[in-house]
PyMOL CGO cylinders between C-alpha atoms (Angstrom):
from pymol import cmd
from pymol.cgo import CYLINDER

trace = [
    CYLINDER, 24.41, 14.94, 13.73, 22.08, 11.90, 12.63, 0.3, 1, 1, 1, 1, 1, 1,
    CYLINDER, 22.08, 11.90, 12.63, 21.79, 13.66, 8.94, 0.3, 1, 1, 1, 1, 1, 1,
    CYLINDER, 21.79, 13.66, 8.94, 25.35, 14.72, 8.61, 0.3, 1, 1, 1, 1, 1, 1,
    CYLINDER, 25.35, 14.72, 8.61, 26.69, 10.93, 9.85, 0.3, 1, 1, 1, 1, 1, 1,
    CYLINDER, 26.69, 10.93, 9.85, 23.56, 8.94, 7.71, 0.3, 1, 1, 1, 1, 1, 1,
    CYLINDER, 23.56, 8.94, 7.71, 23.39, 10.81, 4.74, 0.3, 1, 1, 1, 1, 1, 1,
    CYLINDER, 23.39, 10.81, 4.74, 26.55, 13.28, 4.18, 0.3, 1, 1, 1, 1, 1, 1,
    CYLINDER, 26.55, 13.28, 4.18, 28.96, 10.56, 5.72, 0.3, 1, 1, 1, 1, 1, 1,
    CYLINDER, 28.96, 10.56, 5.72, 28.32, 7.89, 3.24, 0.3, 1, 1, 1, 1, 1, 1,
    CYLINDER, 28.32, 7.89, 3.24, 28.28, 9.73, 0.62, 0.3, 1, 1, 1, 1, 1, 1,
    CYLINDER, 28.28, 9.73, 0.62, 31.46, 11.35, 1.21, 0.3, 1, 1, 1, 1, 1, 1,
    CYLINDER, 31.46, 11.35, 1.21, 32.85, 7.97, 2.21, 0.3, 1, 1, 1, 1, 1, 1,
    CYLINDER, 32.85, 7.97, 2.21, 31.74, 6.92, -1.38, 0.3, 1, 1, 1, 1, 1, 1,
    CYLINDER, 31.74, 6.92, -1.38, 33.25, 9.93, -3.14, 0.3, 1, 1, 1, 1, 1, 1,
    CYLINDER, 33.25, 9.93, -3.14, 36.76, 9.84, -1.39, 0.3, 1, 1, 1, 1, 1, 1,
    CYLINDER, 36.76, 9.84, -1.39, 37.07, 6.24, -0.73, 0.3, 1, 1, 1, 1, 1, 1,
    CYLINDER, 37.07, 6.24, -0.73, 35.33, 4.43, -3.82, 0.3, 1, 1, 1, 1, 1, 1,
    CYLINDER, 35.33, 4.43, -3.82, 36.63, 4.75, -7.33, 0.3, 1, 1, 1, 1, 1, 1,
    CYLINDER, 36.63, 4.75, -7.33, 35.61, 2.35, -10.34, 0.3, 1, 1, 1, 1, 1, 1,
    CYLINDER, 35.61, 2.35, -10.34, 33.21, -0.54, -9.88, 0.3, 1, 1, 1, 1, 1, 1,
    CYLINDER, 33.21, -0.54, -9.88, 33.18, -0.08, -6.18, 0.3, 1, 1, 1, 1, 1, 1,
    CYLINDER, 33.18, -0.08, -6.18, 31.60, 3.58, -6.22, 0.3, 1, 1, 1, 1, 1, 1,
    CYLINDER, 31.60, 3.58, -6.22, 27.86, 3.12, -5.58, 0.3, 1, 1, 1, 1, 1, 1,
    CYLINDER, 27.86, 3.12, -5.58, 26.59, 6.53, -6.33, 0.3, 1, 1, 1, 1, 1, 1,
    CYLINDER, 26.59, 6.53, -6.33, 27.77, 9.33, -9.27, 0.3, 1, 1, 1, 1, 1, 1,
    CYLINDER, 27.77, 9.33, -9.27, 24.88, 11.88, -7.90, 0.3, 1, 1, 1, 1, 1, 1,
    CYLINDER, 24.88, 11.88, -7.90, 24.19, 14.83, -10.09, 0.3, 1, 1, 1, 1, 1, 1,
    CYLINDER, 24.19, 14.83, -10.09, 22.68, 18.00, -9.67, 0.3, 1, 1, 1, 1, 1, 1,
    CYLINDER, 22.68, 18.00, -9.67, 19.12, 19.25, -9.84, 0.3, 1, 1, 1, 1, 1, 1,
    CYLINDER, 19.12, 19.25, -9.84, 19.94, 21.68, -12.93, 0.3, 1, 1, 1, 1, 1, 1,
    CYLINDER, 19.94, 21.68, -12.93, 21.62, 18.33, -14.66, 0.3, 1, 1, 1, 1, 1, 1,
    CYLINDER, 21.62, 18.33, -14.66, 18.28, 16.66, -13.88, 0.3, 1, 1, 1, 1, 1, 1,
    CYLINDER, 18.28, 16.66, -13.88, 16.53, 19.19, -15.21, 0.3, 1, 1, 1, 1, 1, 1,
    CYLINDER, 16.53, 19.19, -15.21, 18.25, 18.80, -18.72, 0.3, 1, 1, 1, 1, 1, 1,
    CYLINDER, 18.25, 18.80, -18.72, 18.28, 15.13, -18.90, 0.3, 1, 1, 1, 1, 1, 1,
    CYLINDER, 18.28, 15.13, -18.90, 14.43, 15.58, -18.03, 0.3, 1, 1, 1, 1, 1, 1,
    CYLINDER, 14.43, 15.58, -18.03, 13.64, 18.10, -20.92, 0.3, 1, 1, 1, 1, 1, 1,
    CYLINDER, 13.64, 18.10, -20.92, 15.85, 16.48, -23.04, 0.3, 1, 1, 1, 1, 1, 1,
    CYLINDER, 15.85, 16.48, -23.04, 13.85, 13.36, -22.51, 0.3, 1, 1, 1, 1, 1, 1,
    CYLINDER, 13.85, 13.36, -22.51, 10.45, 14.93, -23.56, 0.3, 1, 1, 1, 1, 1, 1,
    CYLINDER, 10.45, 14.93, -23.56, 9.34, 15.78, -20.26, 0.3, 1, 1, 1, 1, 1, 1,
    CYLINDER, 9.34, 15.78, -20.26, 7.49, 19.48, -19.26, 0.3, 1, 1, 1, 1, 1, 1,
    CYLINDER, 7.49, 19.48, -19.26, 8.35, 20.40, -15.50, 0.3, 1, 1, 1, 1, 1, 1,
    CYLINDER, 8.35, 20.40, -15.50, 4.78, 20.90, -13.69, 0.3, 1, 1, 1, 1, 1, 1,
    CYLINDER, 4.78, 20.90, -13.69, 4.53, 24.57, -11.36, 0.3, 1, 1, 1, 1, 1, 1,
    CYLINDER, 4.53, 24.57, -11.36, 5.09, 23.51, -7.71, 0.3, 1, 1, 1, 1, 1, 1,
    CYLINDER, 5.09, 23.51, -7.71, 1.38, 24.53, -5.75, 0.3, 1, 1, 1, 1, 1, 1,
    CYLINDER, 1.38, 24.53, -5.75, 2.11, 27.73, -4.02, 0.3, 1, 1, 1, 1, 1, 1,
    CYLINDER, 2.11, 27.73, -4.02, 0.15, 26.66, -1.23, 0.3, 1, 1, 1, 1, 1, 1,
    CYLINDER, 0.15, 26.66, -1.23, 2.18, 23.55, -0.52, 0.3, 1, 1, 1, 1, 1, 1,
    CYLINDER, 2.18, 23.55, -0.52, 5.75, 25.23, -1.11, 0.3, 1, 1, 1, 1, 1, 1,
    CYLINDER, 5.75, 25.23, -1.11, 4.94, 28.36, 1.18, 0.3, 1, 1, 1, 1, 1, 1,
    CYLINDER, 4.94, 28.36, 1.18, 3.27, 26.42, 4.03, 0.3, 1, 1, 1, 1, 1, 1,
    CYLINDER, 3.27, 26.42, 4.03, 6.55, 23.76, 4.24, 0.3, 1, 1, 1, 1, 1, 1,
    CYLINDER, 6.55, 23.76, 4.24, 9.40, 26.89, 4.12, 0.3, 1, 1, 1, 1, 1, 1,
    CYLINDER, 9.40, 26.89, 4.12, 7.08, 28.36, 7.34, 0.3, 1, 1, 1, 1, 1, 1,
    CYLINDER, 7.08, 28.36, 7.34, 6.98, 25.11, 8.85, 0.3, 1, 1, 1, 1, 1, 1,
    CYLINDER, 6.98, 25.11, 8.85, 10.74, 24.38, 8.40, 0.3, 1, 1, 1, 1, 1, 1,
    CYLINDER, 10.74, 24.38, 8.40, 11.75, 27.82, 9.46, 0.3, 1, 1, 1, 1, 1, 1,
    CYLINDER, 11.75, 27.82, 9.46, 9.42, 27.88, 12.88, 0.3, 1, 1, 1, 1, 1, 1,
    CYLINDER, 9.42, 27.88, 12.88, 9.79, 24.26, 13.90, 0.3, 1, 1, 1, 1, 1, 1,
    CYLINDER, 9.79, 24.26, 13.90, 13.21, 22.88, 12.61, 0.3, 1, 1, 1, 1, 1, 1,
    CYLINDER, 13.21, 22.88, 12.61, 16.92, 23.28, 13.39, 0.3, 1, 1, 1, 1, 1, 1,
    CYLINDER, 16.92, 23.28, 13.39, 18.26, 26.84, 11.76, 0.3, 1, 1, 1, 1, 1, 1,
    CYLINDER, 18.26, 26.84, 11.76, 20.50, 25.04, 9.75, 0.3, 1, 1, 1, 1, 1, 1,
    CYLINDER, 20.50, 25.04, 9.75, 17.94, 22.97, 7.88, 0.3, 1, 1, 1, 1, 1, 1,
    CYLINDER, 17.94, 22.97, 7.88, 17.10, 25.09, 4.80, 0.3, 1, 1, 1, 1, 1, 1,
    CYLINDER, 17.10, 25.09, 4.80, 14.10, 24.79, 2.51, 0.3, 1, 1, 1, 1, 1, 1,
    CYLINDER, 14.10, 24.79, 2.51, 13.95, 26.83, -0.32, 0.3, 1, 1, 1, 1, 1, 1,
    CYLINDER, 13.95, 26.83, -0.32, 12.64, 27.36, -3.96, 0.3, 1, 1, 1, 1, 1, 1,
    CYLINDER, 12.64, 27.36, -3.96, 14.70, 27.66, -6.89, 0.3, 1, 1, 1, 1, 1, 1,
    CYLINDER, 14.70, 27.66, -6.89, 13.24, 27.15, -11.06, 0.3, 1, 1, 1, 1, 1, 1,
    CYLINDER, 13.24, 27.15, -11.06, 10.51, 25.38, -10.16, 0.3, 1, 1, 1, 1, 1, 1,
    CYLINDER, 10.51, 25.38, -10.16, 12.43, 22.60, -7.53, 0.3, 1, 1, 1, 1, 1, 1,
    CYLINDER, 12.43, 22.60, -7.53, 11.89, 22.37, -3.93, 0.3, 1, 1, 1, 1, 1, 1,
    CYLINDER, 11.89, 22.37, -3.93, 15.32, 22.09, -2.17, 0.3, 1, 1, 1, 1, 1, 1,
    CYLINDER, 15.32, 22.09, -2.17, 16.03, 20.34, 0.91, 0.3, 1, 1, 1, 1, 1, 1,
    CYLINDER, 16.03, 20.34, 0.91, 19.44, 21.51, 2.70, 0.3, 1, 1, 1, 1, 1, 1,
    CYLINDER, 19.44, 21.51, 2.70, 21.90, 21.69, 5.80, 0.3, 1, 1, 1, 1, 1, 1,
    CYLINDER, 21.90, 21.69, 5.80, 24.67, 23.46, 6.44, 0.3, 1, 1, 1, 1, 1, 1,
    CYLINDER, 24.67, 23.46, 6.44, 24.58, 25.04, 2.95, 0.3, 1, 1, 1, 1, 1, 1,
    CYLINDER, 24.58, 25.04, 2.95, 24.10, 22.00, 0.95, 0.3, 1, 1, 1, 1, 1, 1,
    CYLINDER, 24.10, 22.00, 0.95, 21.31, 20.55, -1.23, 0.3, 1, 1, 1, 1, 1, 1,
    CYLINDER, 21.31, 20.55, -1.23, 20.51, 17.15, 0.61, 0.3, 1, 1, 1, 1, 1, 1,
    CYLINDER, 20.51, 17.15, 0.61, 17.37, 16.73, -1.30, 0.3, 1, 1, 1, 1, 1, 1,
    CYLINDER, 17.37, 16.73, -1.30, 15.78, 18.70, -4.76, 0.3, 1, 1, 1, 1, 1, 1,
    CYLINDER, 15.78, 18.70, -4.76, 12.09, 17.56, -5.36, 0.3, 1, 1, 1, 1, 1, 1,
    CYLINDER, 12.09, 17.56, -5.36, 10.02, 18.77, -8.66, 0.3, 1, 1, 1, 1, 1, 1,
    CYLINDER, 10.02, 18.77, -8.66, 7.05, 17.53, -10.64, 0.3, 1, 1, 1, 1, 1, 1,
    CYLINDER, 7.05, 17.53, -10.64, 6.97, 16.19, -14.34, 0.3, 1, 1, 1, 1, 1, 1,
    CYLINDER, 6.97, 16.19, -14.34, 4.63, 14.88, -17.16, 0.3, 1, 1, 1, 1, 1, 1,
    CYLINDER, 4.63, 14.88, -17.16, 5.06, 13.91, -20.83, 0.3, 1, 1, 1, 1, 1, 1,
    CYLINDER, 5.06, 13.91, -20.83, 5.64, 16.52, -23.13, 0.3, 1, 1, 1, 1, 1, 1,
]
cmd.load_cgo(trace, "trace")
């Protein structure tokens, strides 16, 4: 309840109630990142293998079933419910 009222409630309350100069955030996707990124001259790094396997194990033993973690081109996605909350990757300089 905490994540769906902190983090999904304001930003639907900016989506539905904010329009112009008073919307805060426009968010985008991860694969709309991931453009802008390359686009920018930037080469996404390999997540460690290690790292990604031991925090989906962890997430699925120890957290609430309807917190997802999962892996998808090279970004590790945070969810509930079905939705991305969070997409993490790694970059450097091209």
């Amino acid at each position: 309840m905490l994540i769906e009222k902190e983090i999904f409630g304001r930003e639907a309350l900016n989506v539905i109630a904010c329009e112009g100069w008073q919307r805060v955030e426009r968010p985008k996707t991860y694969k709309q990142w991931q453009v802008r990124n390359l686009r920018a001259g930037f080469d996404q790094i390999p997540l460690d293998r290690e790292m990604v396997t031991g925090a989906i194990q962890r997430v699925r033993s120890n957290y609430h079933k309807d917190f997802v973690i999962d892996e998808d081109s090279r970004w590790l996605l945070q969810g509930w419910k079905g939705g991305i909350i969070y997409a993490l990757s790694a970059w450097k300089p091209a």
